[in-house]
PyMOL Python script that loads the backbone (N, CA, C, O; Angstrom):
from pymol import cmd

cmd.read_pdbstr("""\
ATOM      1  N   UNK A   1      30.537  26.932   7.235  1.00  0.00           N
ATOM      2  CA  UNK A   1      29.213  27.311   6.807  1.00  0.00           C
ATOM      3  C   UNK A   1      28.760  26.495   5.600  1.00  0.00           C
ATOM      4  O   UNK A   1      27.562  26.341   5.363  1.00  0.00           O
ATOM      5  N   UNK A   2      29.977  25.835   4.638  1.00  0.00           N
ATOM      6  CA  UNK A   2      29.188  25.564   3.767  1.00  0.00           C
ATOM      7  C   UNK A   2      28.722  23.934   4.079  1.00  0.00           C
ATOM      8  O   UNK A   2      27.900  23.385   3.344  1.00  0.00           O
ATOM      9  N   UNK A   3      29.446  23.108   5.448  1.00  0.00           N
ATOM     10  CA  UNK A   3      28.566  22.308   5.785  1.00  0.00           C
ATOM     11  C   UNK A   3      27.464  22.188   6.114  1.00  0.00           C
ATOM     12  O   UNK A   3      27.017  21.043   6.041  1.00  0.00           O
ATOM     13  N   UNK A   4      26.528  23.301   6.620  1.00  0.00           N
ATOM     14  CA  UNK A   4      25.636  23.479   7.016  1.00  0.00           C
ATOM     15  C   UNK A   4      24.467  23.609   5.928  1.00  0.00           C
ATOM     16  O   UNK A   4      23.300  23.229   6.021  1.00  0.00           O
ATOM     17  N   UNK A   5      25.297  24.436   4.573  1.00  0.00           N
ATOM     18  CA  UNK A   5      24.217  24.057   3.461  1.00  0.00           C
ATOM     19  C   UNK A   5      24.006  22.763   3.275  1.00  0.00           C
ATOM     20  O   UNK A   5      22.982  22.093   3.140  1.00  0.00           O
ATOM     21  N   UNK A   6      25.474  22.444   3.295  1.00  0.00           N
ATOM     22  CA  UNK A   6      25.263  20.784   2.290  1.00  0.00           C
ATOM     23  C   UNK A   6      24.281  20.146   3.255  1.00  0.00           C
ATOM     24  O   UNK A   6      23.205  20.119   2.657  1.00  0.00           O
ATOM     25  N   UNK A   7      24.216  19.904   3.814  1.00  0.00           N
ATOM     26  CA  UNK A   7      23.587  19.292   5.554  1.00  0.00           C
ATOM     27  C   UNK A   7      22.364  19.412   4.490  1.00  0.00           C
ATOM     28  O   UNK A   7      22.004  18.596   3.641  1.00  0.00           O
ATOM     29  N   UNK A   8      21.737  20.947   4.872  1.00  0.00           N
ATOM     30  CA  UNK A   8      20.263  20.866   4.891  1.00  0.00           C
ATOM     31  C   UNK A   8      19.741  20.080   3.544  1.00  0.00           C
ATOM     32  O   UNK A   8      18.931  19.155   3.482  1.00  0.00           O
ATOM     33  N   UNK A   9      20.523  20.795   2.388  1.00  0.00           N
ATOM     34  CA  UNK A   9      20.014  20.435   0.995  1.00  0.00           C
ATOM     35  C   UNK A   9      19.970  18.353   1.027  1.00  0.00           C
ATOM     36  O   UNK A   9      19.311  17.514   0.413  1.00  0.00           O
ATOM     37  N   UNK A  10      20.803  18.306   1.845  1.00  0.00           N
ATOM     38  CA  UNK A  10      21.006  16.433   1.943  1.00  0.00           C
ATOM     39  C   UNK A  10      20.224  15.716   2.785  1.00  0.00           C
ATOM     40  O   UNK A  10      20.093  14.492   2.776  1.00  0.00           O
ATOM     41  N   UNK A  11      19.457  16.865   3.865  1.00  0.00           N
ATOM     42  CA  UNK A  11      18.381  16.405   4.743  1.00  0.00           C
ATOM     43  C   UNK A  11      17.295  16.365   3.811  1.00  0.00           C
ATOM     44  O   UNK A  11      16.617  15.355   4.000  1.00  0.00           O
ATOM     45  N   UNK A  12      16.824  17.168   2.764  1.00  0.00           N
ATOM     46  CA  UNK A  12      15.532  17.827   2.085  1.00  0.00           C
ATOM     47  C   UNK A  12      16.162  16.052   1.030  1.00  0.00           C
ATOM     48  O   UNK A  12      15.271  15.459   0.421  1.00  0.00           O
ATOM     49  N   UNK A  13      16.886  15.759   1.001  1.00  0.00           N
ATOM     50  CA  UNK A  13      16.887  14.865  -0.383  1.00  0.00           C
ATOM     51  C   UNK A  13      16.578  13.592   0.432  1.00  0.00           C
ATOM     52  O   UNK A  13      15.705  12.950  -0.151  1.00  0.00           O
ATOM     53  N   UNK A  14      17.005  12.966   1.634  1.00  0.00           N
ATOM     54  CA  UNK A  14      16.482  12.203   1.801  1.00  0.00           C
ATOM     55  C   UNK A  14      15.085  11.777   2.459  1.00  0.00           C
ATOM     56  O   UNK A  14      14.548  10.744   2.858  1.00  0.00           O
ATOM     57  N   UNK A  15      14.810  13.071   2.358  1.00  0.00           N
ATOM     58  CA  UNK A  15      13.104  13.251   2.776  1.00  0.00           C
ATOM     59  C   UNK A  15      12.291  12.697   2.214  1.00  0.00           C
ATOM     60  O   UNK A  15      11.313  12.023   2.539  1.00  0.00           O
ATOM     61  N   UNK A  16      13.138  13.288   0.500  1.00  0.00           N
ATOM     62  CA  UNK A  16      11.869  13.281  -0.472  1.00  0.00           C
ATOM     63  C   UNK A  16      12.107  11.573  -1.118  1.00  0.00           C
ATOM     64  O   UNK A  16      11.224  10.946  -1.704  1.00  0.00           O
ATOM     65  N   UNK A  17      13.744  10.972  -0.789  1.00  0.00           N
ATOM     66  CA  UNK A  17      13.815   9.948  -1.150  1.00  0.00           C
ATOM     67  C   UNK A  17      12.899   8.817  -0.788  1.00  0.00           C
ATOM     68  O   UNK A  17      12.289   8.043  -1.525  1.00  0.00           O
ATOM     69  N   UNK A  18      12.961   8.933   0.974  1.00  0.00           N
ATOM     70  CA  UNK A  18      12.111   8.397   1.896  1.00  0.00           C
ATOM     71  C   UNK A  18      10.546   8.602   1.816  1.00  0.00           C
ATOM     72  O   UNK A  18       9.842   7.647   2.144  1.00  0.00           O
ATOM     73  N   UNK A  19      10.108   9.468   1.512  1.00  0.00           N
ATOM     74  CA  UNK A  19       8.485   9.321   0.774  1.00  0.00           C
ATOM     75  C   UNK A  19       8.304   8.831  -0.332  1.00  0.00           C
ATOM     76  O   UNK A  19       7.332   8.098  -0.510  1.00  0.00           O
ATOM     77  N   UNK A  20       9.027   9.060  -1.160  1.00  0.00           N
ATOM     78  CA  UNK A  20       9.078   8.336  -2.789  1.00  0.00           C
ATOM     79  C   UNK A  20       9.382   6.569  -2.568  1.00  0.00           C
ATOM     80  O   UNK A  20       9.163   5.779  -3.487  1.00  0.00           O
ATOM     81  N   UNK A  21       9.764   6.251  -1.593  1.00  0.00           N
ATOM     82  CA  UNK A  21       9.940   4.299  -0.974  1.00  0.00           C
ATOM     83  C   UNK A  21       8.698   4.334  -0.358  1.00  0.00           C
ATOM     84  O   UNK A  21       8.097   3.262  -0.289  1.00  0.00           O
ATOM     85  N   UNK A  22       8.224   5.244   0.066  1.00  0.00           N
ATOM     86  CA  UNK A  22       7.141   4.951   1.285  1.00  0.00           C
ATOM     87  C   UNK A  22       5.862   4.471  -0.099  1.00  0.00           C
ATOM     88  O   UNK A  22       5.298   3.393  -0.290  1.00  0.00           O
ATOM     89  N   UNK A  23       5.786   5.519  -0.704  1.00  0.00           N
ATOM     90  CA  UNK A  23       5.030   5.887  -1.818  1.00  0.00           C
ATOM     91  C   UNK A  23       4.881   4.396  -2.834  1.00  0.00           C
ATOM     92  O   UNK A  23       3.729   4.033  -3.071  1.00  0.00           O
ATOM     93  N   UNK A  24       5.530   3.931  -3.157  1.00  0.00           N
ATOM     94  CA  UNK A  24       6.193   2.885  -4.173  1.00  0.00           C
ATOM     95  C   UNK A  24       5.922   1.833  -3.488  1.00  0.00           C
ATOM     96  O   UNK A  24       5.230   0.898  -3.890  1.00  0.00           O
ATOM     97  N   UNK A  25       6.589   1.946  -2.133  1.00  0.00           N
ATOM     98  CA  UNK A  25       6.132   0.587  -1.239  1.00  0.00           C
ATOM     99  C   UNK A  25       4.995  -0.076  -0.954  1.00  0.00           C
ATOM    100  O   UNK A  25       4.726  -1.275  -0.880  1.00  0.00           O
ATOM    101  N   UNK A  26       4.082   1.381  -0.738  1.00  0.00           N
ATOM    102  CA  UNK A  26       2.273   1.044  -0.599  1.00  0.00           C
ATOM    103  C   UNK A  26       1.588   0.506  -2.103  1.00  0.00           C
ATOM    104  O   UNK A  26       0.662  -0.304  -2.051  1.00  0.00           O
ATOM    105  N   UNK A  27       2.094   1.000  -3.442  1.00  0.00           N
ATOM    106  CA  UNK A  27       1.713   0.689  -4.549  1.00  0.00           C
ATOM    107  C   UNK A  27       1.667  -0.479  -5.196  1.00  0.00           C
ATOM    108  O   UNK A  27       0.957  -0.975  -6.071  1.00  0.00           O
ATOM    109  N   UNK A  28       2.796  -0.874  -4.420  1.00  0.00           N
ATOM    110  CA  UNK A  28       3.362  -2.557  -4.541  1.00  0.00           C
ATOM    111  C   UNK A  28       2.421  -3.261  -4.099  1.00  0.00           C
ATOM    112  O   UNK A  28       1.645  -3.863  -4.841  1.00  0.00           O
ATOM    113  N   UNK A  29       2.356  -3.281  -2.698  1.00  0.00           N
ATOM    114  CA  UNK A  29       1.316  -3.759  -2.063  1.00  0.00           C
ATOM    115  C   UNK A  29       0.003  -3.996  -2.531  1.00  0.00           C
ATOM    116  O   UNK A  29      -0.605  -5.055  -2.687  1.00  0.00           O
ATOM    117  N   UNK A  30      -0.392  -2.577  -2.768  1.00  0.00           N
ATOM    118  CA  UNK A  30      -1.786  -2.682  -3.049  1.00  0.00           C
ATOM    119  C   UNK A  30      -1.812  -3.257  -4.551  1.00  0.00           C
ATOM    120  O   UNK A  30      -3.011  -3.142  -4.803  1.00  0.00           O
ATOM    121  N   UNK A  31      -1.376  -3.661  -5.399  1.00  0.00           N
ATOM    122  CA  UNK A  31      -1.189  -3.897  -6.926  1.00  0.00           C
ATOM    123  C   UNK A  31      -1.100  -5.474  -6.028  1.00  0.00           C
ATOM    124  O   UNK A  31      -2.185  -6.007  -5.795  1.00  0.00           O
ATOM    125  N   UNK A  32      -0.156  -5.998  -5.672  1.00  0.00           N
ATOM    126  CA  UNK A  32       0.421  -7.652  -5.012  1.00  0.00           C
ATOM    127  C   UNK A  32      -1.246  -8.058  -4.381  1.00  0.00           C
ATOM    128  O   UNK A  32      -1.915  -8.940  -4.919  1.00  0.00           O
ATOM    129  N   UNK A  33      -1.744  -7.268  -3.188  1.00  0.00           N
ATOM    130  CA  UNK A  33      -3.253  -7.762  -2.577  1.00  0.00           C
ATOM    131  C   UNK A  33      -3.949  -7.662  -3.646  1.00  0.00           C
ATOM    132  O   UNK A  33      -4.513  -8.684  -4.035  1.00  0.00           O
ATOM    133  N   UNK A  34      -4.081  -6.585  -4.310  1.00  0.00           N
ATOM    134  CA  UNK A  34      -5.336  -6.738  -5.658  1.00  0.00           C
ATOM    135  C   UNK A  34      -6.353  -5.116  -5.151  1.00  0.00           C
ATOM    136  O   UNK A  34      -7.435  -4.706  -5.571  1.00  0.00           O
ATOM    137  N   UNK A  35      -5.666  -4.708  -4.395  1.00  0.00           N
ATOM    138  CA  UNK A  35      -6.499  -3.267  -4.018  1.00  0.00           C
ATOM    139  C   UNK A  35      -6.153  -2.374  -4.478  1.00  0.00           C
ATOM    140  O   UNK A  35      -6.732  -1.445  -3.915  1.00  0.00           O
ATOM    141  N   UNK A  36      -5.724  -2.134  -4.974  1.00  0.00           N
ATOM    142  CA  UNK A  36      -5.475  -0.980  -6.237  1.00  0.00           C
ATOM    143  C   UNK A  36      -6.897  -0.895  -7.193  1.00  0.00           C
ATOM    144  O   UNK A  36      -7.404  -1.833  -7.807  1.00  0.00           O
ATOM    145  N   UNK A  37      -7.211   0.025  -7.150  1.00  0.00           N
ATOM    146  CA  UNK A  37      -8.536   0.537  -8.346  1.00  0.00           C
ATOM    147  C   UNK A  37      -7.732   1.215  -9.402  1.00  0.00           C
ATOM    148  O   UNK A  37      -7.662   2.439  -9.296  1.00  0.00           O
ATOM    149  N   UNK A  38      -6.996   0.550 -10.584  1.00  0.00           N
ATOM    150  CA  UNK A  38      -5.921   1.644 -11.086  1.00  0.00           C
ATOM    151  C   UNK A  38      -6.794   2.461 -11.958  1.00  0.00           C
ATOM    152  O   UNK A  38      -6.276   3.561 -12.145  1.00  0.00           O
ATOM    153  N   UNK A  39      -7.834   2.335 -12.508  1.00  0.00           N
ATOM    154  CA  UNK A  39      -8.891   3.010 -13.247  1.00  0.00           C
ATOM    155  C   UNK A  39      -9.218   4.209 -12.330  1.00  0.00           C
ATOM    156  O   UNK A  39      -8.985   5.382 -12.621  1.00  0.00           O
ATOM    157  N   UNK A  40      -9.702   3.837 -11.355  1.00  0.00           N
ATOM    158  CA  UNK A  40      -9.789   4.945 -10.208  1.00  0.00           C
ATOM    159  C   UNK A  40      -8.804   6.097 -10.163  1.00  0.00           C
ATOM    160  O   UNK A  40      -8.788   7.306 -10.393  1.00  0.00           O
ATOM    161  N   UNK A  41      -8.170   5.346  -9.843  1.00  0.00           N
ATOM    162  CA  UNK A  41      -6.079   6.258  -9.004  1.00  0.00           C
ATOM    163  C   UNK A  41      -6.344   6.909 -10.725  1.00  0.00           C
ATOM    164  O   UNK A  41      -7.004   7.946 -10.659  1.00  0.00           O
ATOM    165  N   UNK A  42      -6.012   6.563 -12.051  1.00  0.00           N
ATOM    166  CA  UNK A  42      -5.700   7.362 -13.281  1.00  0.00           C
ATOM    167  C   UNK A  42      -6.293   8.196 -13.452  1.00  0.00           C
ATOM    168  O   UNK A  42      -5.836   9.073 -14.185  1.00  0.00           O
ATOM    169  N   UNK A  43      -7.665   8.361 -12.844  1.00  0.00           N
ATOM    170  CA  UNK A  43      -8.625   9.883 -12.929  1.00  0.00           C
ATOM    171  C   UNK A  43      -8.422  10.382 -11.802  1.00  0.00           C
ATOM    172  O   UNK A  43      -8.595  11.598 -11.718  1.00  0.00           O
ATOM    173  N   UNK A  44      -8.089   9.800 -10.849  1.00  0.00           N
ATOM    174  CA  UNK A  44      -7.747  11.319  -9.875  1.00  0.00           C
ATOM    175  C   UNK A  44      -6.790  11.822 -10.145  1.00  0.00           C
ATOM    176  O   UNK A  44      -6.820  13.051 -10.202  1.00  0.00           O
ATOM    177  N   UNK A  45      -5.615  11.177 -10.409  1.00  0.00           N
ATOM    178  CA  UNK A  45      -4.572  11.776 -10.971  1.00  0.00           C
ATOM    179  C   UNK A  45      -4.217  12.920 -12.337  1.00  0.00           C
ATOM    180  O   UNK A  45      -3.322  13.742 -12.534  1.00  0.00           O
ATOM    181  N   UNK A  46      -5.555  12.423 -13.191  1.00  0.00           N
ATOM    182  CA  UNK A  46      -5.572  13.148 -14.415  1.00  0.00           C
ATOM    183  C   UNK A  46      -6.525  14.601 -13.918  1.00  0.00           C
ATOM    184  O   UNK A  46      -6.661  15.504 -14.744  1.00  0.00           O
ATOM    185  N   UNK A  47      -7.086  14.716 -12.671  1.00  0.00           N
ATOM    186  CA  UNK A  47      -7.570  15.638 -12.358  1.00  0.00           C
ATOM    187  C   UNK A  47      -9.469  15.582 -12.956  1.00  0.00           C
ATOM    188  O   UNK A  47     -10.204  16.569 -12.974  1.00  0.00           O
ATOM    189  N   UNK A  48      -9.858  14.199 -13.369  1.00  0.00           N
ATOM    190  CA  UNK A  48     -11.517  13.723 -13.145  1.00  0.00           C
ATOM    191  C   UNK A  48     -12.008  14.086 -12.379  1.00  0.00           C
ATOM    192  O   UNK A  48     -11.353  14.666 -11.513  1.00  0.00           O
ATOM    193  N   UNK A  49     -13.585  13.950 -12.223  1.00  0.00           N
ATOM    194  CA  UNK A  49     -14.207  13.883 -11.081  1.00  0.00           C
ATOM    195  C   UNK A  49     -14.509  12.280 -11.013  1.00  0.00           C
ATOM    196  O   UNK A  49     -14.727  11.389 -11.833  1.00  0.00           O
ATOM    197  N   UNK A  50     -14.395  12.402  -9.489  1.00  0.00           N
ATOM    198  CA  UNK A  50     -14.744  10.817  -9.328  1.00  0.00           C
ATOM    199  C   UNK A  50     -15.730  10.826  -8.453  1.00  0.00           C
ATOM    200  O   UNK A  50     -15.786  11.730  -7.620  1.00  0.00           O
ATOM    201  N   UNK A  51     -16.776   9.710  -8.501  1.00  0.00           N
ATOM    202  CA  UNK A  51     -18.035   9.617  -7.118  1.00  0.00           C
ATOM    203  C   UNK A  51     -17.051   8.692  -5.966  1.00  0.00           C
ATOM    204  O   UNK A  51     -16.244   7.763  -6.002  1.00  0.00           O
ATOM    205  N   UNK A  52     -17.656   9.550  -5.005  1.00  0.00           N
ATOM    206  CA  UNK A  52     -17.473   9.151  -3.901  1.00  0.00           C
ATOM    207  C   UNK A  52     -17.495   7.760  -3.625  1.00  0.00           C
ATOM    208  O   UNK A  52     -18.384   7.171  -4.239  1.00  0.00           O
ATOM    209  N   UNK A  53     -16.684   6.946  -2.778  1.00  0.00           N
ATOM    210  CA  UNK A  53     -16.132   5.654  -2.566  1.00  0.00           C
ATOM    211  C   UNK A  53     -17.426   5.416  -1.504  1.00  0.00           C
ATOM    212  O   UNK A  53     -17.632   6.432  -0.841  1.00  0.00           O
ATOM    213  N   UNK A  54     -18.456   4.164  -1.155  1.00  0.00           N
ATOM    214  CA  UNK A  54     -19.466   4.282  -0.356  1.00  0.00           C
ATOM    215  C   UNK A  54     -18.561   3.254   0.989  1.00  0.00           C
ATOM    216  O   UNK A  54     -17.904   2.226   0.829  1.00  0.00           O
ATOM    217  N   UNK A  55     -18.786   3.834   1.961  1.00  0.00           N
ATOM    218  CA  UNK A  55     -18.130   3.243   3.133  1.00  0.00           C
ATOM    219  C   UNK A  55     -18.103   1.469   3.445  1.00  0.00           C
ATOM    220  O   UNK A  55     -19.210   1.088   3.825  1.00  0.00           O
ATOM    221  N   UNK A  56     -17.377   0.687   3.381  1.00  0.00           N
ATOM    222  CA  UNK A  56     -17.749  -0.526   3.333  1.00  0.00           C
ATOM    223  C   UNK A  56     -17.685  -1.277   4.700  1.00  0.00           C
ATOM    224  O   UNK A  56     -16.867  -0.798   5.485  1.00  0.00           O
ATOM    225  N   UNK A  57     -18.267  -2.175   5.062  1.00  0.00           N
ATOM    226  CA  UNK A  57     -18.232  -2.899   6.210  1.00  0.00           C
ATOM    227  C   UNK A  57     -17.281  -3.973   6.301  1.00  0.00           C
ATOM    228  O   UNK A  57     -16.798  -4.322   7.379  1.00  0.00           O
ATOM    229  N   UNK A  58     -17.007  -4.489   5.233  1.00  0.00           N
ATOM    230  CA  UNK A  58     -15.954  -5.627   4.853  1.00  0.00           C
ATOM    231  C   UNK A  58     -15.204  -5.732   5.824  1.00  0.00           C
ATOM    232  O   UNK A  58     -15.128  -4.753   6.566  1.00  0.00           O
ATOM    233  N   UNK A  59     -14.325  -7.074   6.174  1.00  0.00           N
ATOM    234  CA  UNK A  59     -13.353  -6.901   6.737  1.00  0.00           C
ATOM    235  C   UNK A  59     -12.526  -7.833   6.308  1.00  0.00           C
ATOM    236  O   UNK A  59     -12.943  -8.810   5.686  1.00  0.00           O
ATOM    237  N   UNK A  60     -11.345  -7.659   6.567  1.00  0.00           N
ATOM    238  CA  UNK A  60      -9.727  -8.205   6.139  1.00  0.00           C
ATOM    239  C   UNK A  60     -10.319  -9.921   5.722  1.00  0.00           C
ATOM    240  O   UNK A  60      -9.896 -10.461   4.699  1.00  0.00           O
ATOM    241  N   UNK A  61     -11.412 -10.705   6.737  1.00  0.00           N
ATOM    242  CA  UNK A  61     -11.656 -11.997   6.723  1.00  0.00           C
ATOM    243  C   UNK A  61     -12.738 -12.432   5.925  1.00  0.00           C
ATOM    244  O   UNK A  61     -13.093 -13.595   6.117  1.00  0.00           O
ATOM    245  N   UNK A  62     -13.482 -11.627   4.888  1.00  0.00           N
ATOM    246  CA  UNK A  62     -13.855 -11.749   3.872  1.00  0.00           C
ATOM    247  C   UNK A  62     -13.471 -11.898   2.293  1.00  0.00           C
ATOM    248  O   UNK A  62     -14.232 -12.403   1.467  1.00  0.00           O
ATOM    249  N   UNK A  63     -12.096 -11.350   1.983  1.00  0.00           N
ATOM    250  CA  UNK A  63     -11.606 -11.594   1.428  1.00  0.00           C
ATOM    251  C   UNK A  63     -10.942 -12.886   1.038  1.00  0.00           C
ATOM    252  O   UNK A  63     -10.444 -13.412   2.033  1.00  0.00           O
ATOM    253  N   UNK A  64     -10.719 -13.745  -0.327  1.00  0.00           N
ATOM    254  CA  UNK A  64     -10.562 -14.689  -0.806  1.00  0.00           C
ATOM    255  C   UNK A  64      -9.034 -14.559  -0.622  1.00  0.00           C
ATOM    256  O   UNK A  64      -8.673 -13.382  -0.607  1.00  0.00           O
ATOM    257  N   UNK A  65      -8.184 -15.337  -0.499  1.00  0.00           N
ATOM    258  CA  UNK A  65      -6.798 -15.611  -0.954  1.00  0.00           C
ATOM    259  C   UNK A  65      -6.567 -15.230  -2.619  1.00  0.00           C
ATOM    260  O   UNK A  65      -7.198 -15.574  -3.619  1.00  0.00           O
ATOM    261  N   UNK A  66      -5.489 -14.449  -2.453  1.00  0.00           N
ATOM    262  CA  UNK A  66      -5.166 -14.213  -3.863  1.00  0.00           C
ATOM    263  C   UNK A  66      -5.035 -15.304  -4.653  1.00  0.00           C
ATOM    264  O   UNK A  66      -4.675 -16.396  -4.213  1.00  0.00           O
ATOM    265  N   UNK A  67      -5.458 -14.962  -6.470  1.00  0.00           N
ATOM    266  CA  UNK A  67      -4.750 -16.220  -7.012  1.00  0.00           C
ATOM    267  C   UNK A  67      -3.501 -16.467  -7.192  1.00  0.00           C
ATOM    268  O   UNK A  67      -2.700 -15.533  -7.155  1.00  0.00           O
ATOM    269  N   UNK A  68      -3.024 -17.951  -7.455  1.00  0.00           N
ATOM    270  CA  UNK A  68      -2.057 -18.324  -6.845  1.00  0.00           C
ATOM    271  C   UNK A  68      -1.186 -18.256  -5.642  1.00  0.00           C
ATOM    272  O   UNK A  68       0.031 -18.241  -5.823  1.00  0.00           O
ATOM    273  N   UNK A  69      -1.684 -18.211  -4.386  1.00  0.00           N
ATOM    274  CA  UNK A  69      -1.656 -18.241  -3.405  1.00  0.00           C
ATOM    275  C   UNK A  69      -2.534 -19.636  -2.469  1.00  0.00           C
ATOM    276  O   UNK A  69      -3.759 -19.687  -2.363  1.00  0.00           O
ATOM    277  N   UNK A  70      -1.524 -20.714  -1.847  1.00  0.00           N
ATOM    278  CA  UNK A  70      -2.267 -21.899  -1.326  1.00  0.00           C
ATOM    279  C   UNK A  70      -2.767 -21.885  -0.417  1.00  0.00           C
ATOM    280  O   UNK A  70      -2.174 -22.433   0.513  1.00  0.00           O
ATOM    281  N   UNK A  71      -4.086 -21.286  -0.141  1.00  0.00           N
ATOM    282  CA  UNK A  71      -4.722 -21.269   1.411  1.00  0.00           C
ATOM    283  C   UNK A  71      -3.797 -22.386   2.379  1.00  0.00           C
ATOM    284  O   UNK A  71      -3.404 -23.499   2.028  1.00  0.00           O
ATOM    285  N   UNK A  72      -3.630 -21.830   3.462  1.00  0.00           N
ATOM    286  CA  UNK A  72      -3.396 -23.026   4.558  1.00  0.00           C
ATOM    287  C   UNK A  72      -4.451 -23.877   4.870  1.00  0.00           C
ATOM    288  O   UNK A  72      -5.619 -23.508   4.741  1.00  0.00           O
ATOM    289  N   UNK A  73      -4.032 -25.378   5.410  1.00  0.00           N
ATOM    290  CA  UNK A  73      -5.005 -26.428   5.928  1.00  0.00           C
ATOM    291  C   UNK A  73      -5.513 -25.738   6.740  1.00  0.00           C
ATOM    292  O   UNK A  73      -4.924 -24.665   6.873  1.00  0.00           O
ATOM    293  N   UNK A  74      -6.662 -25.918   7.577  1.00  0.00           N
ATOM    294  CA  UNK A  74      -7.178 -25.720   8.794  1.00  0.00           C
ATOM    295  C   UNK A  74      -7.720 -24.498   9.305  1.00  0.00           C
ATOM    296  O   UNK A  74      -7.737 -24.186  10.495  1.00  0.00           O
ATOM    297  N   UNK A  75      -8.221 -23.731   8.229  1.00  0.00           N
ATOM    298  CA  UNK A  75      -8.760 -22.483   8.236  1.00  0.00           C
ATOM    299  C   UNK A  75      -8.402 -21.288   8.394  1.00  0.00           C
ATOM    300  O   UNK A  75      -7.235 -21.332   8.005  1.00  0.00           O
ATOM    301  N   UNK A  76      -8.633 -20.091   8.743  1.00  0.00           N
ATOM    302  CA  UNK A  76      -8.562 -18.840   8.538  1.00  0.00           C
ATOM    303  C   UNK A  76      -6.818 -18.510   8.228  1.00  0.00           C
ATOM    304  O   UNK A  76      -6.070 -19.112   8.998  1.00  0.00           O
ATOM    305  N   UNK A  77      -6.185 -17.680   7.255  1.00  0.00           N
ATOM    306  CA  UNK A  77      -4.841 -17.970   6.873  1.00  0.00           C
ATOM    307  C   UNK A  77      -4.369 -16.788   8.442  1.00  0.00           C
ATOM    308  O   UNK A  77      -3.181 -16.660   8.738  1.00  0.00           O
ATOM    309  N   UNK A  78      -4.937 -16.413   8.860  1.00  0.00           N
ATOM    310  CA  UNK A  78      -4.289 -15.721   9.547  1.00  0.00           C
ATOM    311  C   UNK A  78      -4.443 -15.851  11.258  1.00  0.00           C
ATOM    312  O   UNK A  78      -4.473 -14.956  12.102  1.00  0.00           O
ATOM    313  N   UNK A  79      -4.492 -16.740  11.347  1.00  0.00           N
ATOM    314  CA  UNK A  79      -4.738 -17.522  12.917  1.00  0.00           C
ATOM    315  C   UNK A  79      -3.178 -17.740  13.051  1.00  0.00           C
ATOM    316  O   UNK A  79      -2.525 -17.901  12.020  1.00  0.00           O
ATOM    317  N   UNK A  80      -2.534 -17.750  14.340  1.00  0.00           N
ATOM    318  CA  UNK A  80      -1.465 -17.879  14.789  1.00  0.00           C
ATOM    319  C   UNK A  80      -1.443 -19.250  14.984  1.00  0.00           C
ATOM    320  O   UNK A  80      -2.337 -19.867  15.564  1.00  0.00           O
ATOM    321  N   UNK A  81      -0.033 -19.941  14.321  1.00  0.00           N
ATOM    322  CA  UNK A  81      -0.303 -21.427  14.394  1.00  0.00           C
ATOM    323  C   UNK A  81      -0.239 -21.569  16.000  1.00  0.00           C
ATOM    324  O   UNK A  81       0.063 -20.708  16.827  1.00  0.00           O
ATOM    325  N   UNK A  82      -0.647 -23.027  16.209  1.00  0.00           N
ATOM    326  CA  UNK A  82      -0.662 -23.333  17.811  1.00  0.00           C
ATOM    327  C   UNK A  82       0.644 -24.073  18.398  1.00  0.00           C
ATOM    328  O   UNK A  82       1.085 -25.057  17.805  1.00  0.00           O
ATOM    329  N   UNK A  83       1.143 -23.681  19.349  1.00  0.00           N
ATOM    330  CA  UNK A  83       2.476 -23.952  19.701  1.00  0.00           C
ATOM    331  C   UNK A  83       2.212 -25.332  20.863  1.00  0.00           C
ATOM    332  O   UNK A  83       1.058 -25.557  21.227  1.00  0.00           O
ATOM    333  N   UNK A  84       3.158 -26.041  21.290  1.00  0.00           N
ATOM    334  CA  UNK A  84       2.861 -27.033  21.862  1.00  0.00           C
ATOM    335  C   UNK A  84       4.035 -27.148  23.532  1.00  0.00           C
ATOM    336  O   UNK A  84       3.919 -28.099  24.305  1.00  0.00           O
TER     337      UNK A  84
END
""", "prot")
cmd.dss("prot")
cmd.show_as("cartoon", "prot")
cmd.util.cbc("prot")
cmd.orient("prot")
């Protein structure tokens, strides 16, 4: 029986481990692309009111290459090179 505690209490820990990477992982990201609003994220978090985000049309291919980052020759960075 008392495997069965340890079990669960060790299932519940890597739950919370595994959201806390998930969590961290996306933060990275968005901080590395430049999408992070951290002014934003610090008042929701502090419990602010914030105005509503207005829906944007943008898409992924409007965006500039980060700085320091060397665009590829030959246009759009995300075209699949051509195989021969």
């Amino acid at each position: 029986m008392l495997i069965i505690g340890v079990d669960r209490f060790m299932s519940t820990m890597r739950g919370l481990v595994s959201l806390s990477g998930q969590i961290m992982g996306s933060l990275v990201v968005a901080l590395w692309e430049r999408r992070l609003d951290v002014d934003r994220a610090r008042s929701v978090l502090a419990g602010e009111p914030v105005p509503e985000l207005a829906p944007s049309d943008a898409t992924d291919d409007d965006d500039p290459v980060p700085a320091g980052v060397a665009a590829p020759e030959g246009g759009d960075r995300r075209e699949p090179a051509a195989t021969s």
